[in-house]
C-alpha positions as CSV (number, residue, x, y, z in Angstrom):
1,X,7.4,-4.6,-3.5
2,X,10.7,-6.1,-2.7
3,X,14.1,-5.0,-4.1
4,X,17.0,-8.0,-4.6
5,X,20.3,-6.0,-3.6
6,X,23.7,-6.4,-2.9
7,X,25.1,-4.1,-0.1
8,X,26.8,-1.0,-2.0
9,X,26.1,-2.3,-5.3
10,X,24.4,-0.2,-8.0
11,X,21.1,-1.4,-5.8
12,X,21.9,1.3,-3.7
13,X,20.1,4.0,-5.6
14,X,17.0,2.4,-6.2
15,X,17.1,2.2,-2.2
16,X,18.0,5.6,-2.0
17,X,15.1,6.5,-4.6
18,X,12.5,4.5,-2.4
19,X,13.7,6.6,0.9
20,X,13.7,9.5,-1.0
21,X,9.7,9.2,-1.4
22,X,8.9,7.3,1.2
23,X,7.9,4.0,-0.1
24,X,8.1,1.3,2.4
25,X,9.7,-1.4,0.2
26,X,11.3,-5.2,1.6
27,X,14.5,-5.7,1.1
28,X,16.1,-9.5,0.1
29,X,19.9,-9.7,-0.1
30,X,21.6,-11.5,-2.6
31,X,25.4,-13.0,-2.7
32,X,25.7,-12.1,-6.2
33,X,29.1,-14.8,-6.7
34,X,27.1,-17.8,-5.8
35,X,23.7,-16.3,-7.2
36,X,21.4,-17.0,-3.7
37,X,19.0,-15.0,-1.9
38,X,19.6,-14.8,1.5
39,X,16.4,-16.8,1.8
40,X,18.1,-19.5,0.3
41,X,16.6,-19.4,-3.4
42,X,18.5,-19.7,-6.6
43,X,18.9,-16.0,-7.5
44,X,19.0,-17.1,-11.7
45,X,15.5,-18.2,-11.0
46,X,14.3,-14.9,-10.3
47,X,16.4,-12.7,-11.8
48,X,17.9,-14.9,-15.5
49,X,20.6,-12.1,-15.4
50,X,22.1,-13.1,-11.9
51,X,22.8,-9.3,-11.0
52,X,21.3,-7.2,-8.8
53,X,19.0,-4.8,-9.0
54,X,15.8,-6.5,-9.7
55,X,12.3,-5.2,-8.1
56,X,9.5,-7.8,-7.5
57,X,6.0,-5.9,-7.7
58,X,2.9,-7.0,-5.3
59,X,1.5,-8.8,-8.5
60,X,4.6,-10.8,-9.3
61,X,5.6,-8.8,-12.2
62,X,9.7,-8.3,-12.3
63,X,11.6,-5.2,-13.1
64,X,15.5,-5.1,-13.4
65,X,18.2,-2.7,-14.8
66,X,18.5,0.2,-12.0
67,X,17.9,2.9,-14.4
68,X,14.3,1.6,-14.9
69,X,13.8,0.9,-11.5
70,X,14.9,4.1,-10.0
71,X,12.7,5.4,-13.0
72,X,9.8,3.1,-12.0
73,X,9.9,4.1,-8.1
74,X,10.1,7.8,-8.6
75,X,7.1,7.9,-10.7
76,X,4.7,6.3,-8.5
77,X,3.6,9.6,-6.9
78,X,3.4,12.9,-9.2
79,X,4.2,15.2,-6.0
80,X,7.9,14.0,-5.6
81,X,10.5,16.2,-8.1
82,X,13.3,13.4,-8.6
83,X,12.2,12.8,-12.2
84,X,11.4,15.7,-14.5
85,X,7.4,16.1,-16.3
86,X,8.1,13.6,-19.1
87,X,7.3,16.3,-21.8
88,X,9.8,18.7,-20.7
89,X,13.4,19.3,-22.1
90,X,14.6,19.0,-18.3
91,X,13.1,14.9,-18.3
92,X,15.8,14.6,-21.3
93,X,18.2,16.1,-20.1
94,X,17.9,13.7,-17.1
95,X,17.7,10.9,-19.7
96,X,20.9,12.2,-21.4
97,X,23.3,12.3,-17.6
98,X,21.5,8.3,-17.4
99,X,23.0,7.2,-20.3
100,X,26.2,8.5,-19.8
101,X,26.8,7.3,-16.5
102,X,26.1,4.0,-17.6
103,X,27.4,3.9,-20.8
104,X,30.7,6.1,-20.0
105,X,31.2,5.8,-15.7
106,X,29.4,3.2,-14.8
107,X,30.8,0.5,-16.8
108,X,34.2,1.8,-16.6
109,X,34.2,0.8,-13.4
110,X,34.2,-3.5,-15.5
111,X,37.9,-4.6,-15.2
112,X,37.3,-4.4,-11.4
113,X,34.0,-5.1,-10.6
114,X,32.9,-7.6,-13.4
115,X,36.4,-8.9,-15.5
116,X,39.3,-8.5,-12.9
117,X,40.7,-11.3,-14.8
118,X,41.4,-8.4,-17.8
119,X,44.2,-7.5,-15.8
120,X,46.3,-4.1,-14.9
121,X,46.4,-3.3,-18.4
122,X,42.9,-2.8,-18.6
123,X,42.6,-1.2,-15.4
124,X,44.7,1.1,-16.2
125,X,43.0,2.3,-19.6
126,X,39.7,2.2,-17.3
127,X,41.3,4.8,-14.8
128,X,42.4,7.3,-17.0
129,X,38.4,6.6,-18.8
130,X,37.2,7.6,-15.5
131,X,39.6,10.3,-14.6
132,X,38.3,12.2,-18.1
133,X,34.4,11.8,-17.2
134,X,35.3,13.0,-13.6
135,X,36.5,16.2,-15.1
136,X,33.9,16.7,-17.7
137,X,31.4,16.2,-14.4
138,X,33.5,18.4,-12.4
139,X,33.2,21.0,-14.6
140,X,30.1,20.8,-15.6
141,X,28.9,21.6,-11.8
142,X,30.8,24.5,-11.9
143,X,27.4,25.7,-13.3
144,X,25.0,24.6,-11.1
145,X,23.8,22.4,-8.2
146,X,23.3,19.1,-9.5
147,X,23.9,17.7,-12.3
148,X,20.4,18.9,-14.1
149,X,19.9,22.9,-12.6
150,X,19.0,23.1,-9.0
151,X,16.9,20.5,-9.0
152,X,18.2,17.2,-6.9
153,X,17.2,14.0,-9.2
154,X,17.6,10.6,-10.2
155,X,20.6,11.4,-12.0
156,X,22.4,12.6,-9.0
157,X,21.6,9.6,-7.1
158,X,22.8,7.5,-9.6
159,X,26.2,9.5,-10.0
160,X,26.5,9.6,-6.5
161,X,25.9,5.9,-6.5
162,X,28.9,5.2,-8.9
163,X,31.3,7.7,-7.6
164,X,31.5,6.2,-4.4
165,X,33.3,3.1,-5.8
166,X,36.4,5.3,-6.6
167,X,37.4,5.0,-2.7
168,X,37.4,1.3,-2.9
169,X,39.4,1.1,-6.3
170,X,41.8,4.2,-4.8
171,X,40.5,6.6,-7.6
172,X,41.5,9.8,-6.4
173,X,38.6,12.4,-6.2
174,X,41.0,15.4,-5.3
175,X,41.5,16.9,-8.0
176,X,37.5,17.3,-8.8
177,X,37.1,19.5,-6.4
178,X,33.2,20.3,-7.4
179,X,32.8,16.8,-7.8
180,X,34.0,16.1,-4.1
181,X,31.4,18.7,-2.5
182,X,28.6,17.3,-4.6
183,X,29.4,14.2,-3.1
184,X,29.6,15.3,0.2
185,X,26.3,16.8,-0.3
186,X,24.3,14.5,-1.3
187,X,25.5,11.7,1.5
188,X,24.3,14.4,4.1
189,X,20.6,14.2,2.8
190,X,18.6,11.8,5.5
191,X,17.2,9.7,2.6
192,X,20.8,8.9,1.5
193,X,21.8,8.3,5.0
194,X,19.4,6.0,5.7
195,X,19.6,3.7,2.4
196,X,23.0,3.6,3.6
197,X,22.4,2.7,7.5
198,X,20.0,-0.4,5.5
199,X,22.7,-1.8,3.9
200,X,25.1,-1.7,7.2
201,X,27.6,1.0,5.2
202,X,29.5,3.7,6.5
203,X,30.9,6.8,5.6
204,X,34.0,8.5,6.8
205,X,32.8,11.6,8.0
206,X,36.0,13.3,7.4
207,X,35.7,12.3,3.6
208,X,31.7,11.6,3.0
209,X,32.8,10.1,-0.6
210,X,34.8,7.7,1.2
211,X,33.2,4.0,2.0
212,X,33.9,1.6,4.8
213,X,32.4,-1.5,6.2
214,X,32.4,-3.2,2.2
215,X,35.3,-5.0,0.7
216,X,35.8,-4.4,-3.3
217,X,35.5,-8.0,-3.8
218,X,31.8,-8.0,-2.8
219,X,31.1,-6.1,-5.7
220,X,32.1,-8.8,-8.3
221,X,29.6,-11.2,-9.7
């Protein structure tokens, strides 16, 4: 299999899935503003979309959409626990925290990383967006571990994912206390380290949330 990614991009958790259970997986990076592969192919000819992720099978079959690739990865082996038995109420609640991170965080993040050319005004509405999902996660872990009982899932690493972009947009995460820990948490698991170490990140140990070694603008297609 090999994943098209962008360093620090949504990618990132299907990376961090595939460390997560061990899957040995090739990696081809993509400039996502000029839509090439670092091989030098036209990235709209794999992948009509022109964002990142997208997951080429052996067989030359194409995935794309994170959610279903992180989805995809996690269920090739029945003995990992990042994706809930698909007829238990846990699987949807797991399906519930997918959709609204990418319905209500995820794309919230837009004015910067997709429409910058919306301007402050929509920034501005975005942040305070962001701020009110923040708090509904914050205190929703005031209940337990992660985001779906005690059980570490796909849904955390696709939260965690998305939450680290606050540091490059100056979101503050201080007032989201749980939030903040969580974070830290999960960027201490190996898998998570090394996914990052792939894509040449860094974290500031001080702050695990916080990101350096990737400019914002990279993130814009």
């Amino acid at each position: 299999m090999k994943l098209y990614y962008a360093p620090g991009t949504c990618s990132l958790g299907p990376r961090i899935v595939a460390h997560e259970m061990g899957i040995d997986m090739e990696s081809q990076r993509v400039d996502i503003k000029n839509h090439q592969t670092e091989a030098g192919t036209d990235y709209l000819k794999i992948n009509p979309k022109g964002y990142v992720p997208a997951l080429e099978l052996d067989n030359g079959m194409l995935l794309t959409e994170g959610i279903a690739i992180m989805q995809y990865l996690a269920l090739l082996s029945e003995e990992q626990n990042l994706i809930a038995p698909l007829t238990s109420f846990d699987f949807f609640k797991q399906e519930e925290w997918l959709a609204f991170i990418s319905s209500e965080l995820h794309k919230m993040f837009s004015p910067w990383l997709f429409h910058p050319e919306y301007g402050s005004d929509a920034q501005r509405v975005a942040t305070q967006k962001i701020y009110a999902r923040f708090n509904y996660i914050d205190a929703h872990l005031a209940e337990s571990s992660y985001l779906v009982g005690d059980q570490f899932s796909l849904c955390d690493i696709y939260l965690f994912t998305i939450a680290r972009w606050s540091s490059l947009f100056e979101i503050n995460l201080a007032p989201y206390p749980r939030l903040s820990t969580y974070l830290e948490r999960i960027a201490k698991r190996p898998a998570v380290q090394a996914a990052i170490e792939a894509e040449s990140l860094r974290i500031d140990k001080s702050s695990p949330q916080t990101w350096s070694g990737q400019d914002a603008s990279d993130l814009m297609g």
